[in-house]
C-alpha positions as CSV (number, residue, x, y, z in Angstrom):
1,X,34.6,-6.1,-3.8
2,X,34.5,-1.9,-4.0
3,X,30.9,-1.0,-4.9
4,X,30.7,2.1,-6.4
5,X,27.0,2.8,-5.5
6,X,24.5,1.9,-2.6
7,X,21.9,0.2,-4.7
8,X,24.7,-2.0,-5.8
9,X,23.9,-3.2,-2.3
10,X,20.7,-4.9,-3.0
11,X,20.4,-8.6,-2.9
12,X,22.5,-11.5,-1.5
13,X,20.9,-11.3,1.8
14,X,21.6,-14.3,4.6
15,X,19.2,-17.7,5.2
16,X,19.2,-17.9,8.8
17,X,18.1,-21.6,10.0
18,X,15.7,-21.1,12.7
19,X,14.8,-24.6,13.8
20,X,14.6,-28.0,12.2
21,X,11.2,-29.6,13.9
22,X,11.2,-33.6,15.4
23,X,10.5,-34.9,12.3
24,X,13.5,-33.5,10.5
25,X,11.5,-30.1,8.8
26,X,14.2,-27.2,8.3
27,X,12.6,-23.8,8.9
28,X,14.9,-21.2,7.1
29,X,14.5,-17.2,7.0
30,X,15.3,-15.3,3.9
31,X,16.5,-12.2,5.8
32,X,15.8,-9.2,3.3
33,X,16.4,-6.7,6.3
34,X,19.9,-6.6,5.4
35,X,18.9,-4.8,1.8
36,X,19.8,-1.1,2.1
37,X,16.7,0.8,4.0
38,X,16.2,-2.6,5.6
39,X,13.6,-4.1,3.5
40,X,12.8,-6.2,0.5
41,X,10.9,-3.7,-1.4
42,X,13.7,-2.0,-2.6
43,X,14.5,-4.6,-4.7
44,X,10.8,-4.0,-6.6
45,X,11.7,-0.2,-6.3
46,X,14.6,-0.6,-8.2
47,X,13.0,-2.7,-11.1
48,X,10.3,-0.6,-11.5
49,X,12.4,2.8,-12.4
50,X,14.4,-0.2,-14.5
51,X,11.8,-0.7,-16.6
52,X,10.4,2.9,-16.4
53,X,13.7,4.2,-17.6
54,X,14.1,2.0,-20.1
55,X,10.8,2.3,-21.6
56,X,11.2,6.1,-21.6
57,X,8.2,6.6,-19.3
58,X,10.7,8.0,-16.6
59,X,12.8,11.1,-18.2
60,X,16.3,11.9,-16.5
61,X,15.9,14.7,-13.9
62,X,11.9,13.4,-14.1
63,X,9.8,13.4,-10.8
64,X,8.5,10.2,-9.3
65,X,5.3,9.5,-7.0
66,X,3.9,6.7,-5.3
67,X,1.2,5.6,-3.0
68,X,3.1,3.8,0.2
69,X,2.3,2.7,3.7
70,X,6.8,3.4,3.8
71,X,8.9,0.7,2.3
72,X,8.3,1.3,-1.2
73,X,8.8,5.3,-0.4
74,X,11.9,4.4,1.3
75,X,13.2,2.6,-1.5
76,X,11.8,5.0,-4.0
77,X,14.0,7.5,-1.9
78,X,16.9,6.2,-1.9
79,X,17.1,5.4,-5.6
80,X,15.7,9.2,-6.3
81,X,18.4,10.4,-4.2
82,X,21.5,8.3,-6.2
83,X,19.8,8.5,-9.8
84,X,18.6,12.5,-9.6
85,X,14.7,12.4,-9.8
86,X,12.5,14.3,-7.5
87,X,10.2,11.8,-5.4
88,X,6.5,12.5,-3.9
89,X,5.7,9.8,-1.5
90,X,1.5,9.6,-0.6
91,X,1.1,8.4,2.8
92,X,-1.5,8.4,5.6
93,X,-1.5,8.1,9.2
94,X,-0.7,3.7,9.2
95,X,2.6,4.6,8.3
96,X,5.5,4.4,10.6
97,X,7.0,7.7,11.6
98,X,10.8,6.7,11.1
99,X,10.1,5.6,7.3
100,X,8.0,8.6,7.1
101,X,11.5,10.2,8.8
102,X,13.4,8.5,6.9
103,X,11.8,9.0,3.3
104,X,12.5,12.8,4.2
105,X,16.3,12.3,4.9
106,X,16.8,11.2,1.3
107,X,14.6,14.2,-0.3
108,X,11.3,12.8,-0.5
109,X,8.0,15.4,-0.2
110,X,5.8,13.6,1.9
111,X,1.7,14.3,0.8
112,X,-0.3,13.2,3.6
113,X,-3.9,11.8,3.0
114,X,-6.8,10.7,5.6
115,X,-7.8,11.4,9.0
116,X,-5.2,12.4,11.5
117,X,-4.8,10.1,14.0
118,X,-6.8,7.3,11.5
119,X,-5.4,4.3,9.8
120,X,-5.4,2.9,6.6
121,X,-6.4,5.1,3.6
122,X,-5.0,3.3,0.8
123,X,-7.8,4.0,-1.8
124,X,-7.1,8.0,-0.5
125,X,-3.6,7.5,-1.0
126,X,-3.5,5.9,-4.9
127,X,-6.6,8.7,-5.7
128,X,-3.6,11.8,-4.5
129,X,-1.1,9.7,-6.5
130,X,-3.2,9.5,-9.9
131,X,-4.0,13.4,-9.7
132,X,-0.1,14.2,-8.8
133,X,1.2,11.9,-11.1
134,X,-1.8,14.0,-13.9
135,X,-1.1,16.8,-12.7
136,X,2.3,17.2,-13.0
137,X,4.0,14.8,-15.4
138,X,5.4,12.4,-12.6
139,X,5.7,8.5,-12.9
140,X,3.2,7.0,-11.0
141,X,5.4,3.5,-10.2
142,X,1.7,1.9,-9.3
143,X,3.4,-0.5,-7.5
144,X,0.1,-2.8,-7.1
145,X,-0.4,-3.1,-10.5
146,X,2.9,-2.7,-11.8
147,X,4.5,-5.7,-13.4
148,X,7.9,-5.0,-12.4
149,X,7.2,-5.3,-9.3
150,X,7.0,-8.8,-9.2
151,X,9.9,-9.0,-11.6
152,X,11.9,-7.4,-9.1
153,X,12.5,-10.7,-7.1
154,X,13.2,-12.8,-9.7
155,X,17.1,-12.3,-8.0
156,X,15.6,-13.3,-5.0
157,X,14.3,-16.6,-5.7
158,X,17.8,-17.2,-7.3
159,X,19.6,-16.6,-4.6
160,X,17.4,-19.2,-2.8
161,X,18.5,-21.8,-5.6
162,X,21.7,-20.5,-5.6
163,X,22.0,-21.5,-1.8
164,X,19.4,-24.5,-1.8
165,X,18.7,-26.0,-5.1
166,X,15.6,-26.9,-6.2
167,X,14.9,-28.5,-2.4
168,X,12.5,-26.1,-1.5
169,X,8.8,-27.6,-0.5
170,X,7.6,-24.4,1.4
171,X,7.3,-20.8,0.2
172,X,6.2,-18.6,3.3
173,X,5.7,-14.9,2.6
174,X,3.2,-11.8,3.4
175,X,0.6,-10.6,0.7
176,X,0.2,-7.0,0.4
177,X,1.0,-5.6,-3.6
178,X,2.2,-9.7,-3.9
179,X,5.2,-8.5,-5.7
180,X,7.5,-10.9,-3.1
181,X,5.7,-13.6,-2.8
182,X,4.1,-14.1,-6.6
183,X,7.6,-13.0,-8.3
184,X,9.2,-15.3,-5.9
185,X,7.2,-17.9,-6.2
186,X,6.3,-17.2,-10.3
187,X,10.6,-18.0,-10.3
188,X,11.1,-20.7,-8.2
189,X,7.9,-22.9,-9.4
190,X,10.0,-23.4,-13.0
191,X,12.1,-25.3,-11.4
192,X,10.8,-26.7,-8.1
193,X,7.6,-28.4,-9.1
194,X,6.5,-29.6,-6.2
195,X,6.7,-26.0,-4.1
196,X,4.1,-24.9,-1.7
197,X,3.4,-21.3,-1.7
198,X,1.5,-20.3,1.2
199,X,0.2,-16.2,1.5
200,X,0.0,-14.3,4.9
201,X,-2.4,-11.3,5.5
202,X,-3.7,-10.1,8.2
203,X,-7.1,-10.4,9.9
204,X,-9.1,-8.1,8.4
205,X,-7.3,-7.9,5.2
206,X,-9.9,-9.3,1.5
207,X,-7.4,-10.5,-0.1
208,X,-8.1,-14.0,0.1
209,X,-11.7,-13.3,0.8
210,X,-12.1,-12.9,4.7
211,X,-14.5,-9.8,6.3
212,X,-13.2,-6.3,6.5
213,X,-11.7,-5.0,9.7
214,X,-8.8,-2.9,10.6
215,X,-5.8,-3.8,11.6
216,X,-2.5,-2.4,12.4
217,X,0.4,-4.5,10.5
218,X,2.0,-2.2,7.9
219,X,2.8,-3.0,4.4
220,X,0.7,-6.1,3.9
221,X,-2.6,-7.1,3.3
222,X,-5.6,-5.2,1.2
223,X,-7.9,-3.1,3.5
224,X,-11.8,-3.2,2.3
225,X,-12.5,-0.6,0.1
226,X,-8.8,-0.8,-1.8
227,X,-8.3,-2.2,-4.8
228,X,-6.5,-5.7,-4.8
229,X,-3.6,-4.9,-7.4
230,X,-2.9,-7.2,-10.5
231,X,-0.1,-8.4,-9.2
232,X,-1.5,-11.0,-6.7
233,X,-1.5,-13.8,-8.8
234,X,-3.7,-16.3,-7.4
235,X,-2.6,-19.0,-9.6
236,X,0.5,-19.1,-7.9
237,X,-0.3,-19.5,-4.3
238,X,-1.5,-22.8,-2.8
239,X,-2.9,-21.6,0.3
240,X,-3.9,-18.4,2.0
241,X,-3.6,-17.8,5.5
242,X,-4.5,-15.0,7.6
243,X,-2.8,-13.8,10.7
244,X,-3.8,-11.7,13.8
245,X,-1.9,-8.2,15.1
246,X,-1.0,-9.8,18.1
247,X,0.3,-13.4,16.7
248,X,2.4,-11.5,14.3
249,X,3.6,-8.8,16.7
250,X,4.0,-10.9,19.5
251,X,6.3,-13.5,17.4
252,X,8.5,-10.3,16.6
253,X,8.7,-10.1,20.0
254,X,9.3,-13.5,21.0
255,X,12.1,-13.7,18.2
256,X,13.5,-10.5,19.4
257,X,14.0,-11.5,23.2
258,X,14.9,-15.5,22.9
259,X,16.8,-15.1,19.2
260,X,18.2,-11.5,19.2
261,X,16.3,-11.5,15.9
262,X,14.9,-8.0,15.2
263,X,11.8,-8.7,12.6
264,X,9.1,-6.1,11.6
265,X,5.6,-6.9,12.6
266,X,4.2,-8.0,9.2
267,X,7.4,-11.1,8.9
268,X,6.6,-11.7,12.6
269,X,3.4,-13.3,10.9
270,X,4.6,-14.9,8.4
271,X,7.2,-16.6,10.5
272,X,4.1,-17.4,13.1
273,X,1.9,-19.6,10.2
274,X,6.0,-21.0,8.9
275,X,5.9,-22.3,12.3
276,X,2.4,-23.5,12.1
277,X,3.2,-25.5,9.1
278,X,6.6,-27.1,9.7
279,X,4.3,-28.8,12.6
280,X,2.5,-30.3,10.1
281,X,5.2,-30.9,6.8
282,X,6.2,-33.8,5.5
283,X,9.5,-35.1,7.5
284,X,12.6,-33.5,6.0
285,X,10.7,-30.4,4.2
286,X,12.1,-27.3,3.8
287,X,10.0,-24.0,4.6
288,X,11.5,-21.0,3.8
289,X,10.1,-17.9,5.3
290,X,10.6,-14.5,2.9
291,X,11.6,-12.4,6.2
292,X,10.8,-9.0,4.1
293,X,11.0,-5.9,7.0
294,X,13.7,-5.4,10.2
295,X,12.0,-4.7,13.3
296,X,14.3,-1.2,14.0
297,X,11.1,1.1,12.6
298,X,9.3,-0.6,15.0
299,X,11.0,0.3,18.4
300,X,7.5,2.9,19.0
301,X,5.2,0.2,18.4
302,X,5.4,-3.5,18.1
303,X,8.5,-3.6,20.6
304,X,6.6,-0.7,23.0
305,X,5.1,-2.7,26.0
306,X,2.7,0.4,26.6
307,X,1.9,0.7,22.6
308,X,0.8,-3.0,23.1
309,X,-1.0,-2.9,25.9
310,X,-2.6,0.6,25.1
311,X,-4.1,-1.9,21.6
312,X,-5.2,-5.1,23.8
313,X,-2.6,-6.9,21.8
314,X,-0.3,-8.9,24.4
315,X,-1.2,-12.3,23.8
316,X,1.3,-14.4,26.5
317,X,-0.5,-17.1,25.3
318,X,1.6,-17.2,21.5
319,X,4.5,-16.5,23.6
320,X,3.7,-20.0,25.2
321,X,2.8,-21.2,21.4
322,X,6.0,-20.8,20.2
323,X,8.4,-21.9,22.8
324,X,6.1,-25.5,22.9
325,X,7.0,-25.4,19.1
326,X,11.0,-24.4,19.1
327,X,11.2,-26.0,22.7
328,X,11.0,-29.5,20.3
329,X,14.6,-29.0,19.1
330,X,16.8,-27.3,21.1
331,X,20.0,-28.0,20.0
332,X,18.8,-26.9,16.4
333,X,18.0,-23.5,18.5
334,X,21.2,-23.0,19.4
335,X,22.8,-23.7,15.9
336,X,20.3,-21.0,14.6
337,X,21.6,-18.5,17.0
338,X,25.2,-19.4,16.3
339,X,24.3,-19.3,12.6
340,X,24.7,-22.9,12.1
């Protein structure tokens, strides 16, 4: 089928079956890298200036900002770009330079907050938003607290139906705004009553309540001192887990070199605890992982030996984690590769 536009694009991404454990588990990735700009958030993106346009909060011609650590900008963007609005992107230094690259290739006027060289600066970021969005008449999309958001991946959790039925016992997925995993999950639970929905942050992430501490995955997780947006919905997820910078980045890794599977550091986590809890499933569960971020704007980072090593984060000892736990079923290993 001719598409007449790129965001016409967005959806219908592949369930890759990674393993299926002794006891019969099936461990299947939702891979939303093959979305335009590589990412699930555009999905979110686009329902946002939906529902902004059809409210009349976003004008045609208008001017858009956000607050993002990049996938939400790049999504943002791209939409800008094809639908004629201006777009301000908010970032600070956490943010990877090819989004940040990227975000500029479609239009986007990058306003950068916090210390050079520093981290996170999310509560700095949302602050610059506000005052832009005050200052001079642009839609604040407010992603964390935005309903649409979450309403954005209602097509999502179809799609899973679509290709699996109501047979779904896990739900997998990173918590940052918790538009994929709560709208997901918010979908799915109507029909699948017996679903699991298990939330990944990292260490050093409040959302589910753990101490403060930095850490370096992008696009997930709620530093101390930000606001934990409206959108987690708490009442949808069973169980929070957190995971560290070098289980998550090291599982990209690992997937990358044994699976030819290029992951972003953030869904190298949440396929890390998947992992963990197929080990553990009832015989015959399905666990599917919500994959939400390629690994390509990560080639500087996660995927640089000397970024690694330069952050004390090589940890041969998750390599050795993982291969015990896909080691279990190799033949299932090689149907995953094949796409089987």
């Amino acid at each position: 089928m001719i598409k007449t536009c790129l965001s016409e694009l967005i959806g219908d991404t592949p369930l890759l079956k990674l393993c299926v454990t002794e006891n019969g588990s099936c461990v299947l990735l939702k891979l939303e890298q093959f979305n335009p700009t590589g990412t699930a958030k555009i999905r979110m993106a686009r329902q946002m200036l939906d529902e902004a346009q059809a409210s009349g909060q976003l004008k045609p011609g208008g001017r858009i900002v956000e607050s993002t650590s990049g996938n939400t900008g790049l999504g943002l963007a791209l939409l800008a770009a094809e639908r004629g609005y201006s777009f301000t992107a908010v970032v600070d230094e956490h943010a990877s330079p090819d989004k940040l690259r990227a975000m500029q290739a479609f239009g986007a006027q990058l306003v950068r907050v916090g210390d050079p060289g520093g981290g996170l600066a999310t509560a700095d970021r949302d602050a610059t938003a506000e005052r832009i969005a005050s200052e001079q008449g642009a839609y604040w999309t407010r992603q964390h607290h935005n309903p649409a958001n979450a309403n954005g991946y209602t097509a999502l959790a179809a799609e899973l139906r679509a290709a699996l039925g109501d047979e779904i016992h896990y739900l997998v997925g990173a918590v940052g705004t918790g538009g994929s995993l709560c709208g997901t999950a918010r979908a799915l639970k109507r029909h699948a009553r017996g679903l699991q929905v298990i939330g990944v942050e990292p260490c050093g992430s409040v959302i589910f309540g753990g101490p403060g501490a930095p850490y370096h995955q992008s696009g997930t997780g709620t530093p101390e001192g930000a606001e934990i947006g409206a959108v987690v919905d708490y009442a949808l997820i069973d169980k929070g887990l957190t995971v560290s910078d070098a289980q998550a980045f090291e599982t990209a890794r690992y997937l990358a070199r044994h699976y030819g599977l290029l992951l972003g550091g953030s869904a190298g986590g949440v396929v890390y605890q998947a992992l963990r809890e197929a080990r553990h499933a009832p015989a015959h569960s399905v666990i599917v992982a919500l994959v939400c971020d390629g690994g390509e704007k990560y080639l500087d980072t996660v995927f640089n030996d000397q970024w690694m090593a330069d952050r004390q984060l090589l940890a041969p000892q998750v390599h050795r984690e993982l291969e015990q736990w896909l080691s279990a079923a190799p033949q299932a290993r090689q149907q995953a590769v094949a796409g089987g």
